[in-house]
C-alpha positions in Angstrom: -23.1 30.5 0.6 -20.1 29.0 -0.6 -17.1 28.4 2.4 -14.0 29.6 2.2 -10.9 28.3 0.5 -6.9 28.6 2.0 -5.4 31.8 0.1 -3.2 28.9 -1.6 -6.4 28.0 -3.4 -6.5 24.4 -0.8 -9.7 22.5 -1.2 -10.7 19.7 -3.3 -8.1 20.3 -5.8 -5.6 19.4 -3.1 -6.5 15.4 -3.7 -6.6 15.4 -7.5 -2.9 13.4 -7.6 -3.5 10.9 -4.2 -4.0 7.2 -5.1 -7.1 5.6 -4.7 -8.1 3.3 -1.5 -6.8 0.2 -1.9 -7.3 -3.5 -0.4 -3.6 -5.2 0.8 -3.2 -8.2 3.0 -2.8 -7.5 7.0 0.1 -9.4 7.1 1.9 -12.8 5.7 0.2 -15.8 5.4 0.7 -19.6 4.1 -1.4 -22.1 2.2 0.0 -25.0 1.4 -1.1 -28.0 -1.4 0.1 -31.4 -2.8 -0.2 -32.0 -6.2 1.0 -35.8 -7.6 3.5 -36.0 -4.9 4.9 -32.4 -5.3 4.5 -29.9 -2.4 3.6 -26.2 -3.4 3.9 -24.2 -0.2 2.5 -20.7 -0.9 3.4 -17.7 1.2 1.9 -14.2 0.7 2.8 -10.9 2.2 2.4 -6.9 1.8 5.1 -5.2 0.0 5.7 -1.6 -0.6 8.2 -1.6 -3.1 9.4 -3.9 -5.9 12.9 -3.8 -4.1 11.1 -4.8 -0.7 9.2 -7.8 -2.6 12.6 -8.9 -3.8 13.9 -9.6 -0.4 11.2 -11.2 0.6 12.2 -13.6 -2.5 15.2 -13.5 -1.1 14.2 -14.3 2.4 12.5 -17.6 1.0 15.5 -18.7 -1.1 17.4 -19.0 1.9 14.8 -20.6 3.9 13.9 -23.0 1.3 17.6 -23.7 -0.3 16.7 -27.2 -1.5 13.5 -26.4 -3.1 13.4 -27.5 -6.6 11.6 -23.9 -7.4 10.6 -20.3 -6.2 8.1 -19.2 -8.2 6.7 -15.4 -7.4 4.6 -12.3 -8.5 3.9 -9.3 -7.6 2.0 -6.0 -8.3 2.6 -2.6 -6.4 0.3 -0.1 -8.1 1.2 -0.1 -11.7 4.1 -2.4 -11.7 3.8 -5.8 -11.5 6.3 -8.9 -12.1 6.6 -12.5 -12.1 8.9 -15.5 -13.0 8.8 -18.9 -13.3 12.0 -19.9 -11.7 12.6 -22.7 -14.7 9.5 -24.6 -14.8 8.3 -23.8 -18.8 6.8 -20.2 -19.4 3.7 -19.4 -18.5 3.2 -22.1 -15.7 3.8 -20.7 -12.6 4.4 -16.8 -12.4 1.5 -15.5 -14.4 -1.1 -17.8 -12.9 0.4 -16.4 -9.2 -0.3 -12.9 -10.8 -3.4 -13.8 -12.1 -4.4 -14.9 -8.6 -3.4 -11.9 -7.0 -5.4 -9.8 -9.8 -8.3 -12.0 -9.4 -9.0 -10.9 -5.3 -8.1 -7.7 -6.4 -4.9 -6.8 -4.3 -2.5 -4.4 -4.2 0.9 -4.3 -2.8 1.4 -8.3 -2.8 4.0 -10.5 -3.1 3.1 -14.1 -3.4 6.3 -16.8 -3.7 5.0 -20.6 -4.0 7.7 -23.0 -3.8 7.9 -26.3 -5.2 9.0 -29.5 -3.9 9.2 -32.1 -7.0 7.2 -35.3 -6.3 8.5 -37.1 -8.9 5.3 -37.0 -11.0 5.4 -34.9 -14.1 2.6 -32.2 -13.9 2.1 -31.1 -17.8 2.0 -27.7 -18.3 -1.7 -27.2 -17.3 -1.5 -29.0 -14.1 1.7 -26.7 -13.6 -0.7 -23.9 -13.8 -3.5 -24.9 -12.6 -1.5 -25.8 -9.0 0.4 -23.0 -8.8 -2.5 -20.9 -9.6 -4.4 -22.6 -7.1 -2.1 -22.6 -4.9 -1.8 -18.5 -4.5 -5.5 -18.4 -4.9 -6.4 -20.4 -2.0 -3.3 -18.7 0.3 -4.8 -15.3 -1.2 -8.8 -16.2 -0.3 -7.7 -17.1 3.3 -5.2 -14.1 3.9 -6.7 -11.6 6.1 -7.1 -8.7 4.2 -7.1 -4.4 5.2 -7.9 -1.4 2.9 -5.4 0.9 3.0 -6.8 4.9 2.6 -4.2 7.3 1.9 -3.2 10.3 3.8 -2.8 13.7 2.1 -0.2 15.5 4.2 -0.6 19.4 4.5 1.9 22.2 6.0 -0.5 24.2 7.8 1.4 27.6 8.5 -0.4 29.9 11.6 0.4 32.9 13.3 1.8 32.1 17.1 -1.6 33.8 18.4 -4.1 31.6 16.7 -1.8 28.3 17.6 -4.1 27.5 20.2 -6.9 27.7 17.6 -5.3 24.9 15.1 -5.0 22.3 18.0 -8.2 22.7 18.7 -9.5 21.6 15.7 -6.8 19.0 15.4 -8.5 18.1 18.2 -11.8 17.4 17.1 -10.6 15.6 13.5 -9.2 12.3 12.2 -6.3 14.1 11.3 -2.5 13.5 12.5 0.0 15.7 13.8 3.4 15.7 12.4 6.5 17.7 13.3 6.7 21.3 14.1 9.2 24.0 12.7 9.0 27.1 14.5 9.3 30.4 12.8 9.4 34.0 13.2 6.1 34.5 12.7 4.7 31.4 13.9 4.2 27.7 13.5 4.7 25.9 10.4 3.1 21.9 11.3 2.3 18.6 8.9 -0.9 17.5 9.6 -2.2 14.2 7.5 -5.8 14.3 7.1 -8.1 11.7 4.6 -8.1 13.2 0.9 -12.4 13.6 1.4 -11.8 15.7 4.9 -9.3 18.0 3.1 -11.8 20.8 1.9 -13.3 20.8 5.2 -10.6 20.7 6.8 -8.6 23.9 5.0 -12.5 25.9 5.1 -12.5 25.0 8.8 -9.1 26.4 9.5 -9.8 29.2 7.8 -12.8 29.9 10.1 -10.8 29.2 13.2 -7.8 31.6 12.2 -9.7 34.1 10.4 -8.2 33.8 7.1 -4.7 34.3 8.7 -3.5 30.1 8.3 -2.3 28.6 5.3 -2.3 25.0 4.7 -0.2 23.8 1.4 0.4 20.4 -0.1 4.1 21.2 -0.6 6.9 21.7 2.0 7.9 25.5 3.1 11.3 25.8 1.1 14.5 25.3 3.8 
């Protein structure tokens, strides 16, 4: 017999439009490696946003003012960027992109700056040490997958409150902010996109049919 669904239609359809789980680092790290006399320091961190990555780039231009460059990438999702800070295209910011793409990150901003050595590089020993460089600060980066959250606004009548936080109770699911009602309780709860059809089918068990749960915010 087939469960019930939310008399908003929620269920499985509910996680059609979330991202998929996806592998960031746990925090910033540094490699560092000395090519003919030059010094590549390589520092990799989350970022959320391409405006968040920026400052980051920011943060190491100040740091490092007398660096002869700050080479960087980044992908977030879909967009993705990178420069070479004057050494000649293609040398440093694609292969830090490349090495980003190649452990399969998300959310990363990788900056490698240079410290000439006095020794001419060519362009593939350009690449091939900035390259390395992200790679092996990328390798050694602790790493943590990231699943997101599908927020719900789970409306219930004031006598079957008591109900809901019970099964809050017993799930991986967490409670957001209430707004209180004349009828009753309107509450986010952020549950995992695979728990959502359960979840909505369990709450309509627990209220009788009388809770809502919809992926959009109650009009103010």
């Amino acid at each position: 017999m087939a469960r019930p669904r939310g008399p908003d239609g929620a269920g499985a359809a509910l996680t059609a439009d979330l991202p998929a789980p996806y592998t960031t680092l746990a925090g910033p790290w540094r490699e560092d490696l000395l090519a003919e006399n030059s010094e590549f320091l390589a520092f990799a961190d989350r970022a959320e946003s391409p405006e968040e990555a920026l400052a980051q780039l920011a943060a190491f231009r100040a740091r490092y003012p007398d660096a002869t460059h700050h080479c960087w990438a980044y992908r977030i999702g879909r967009l993705y960027r990178f420069h070479d800070d004057g050494e000649p295209g293609g040398t440093a910011g694609a292969p830090i992109l490349k090495a980003i793409e190649g452990q399969g990150l998300d959310r990363v901003m990788t900056v490698v700056v240079r410290y000439y050595g006095g020794v001419k590089l060519g362009t593939g020993g350009l690449a091939r040490a900035y390259g390395g460089a992200a790679a092996a600060c990328l390798r050694a980066a602790p790493k943590t997958e990231v699943r997101p959250r599908l927020t719900l606004w789970v409306t219930v009548p004031f006598d079957h409150l008591s109900r809901l936080y019970h099964l809050l109770g017993s799930l991986d699911a967490v409670r957001g902010q209430d707004t209180y009602g004349a009828a009753g309780v309107t509450l986010e709860v952020s549950v995992f996109p695979e728990d959502a059809p359960d979840f909505v089918a369990a709450l309509q068990d627990a209220t009788r049919g009388a809770a809502t749960a919809d992926p959009h915010p109650p009009a103010s």
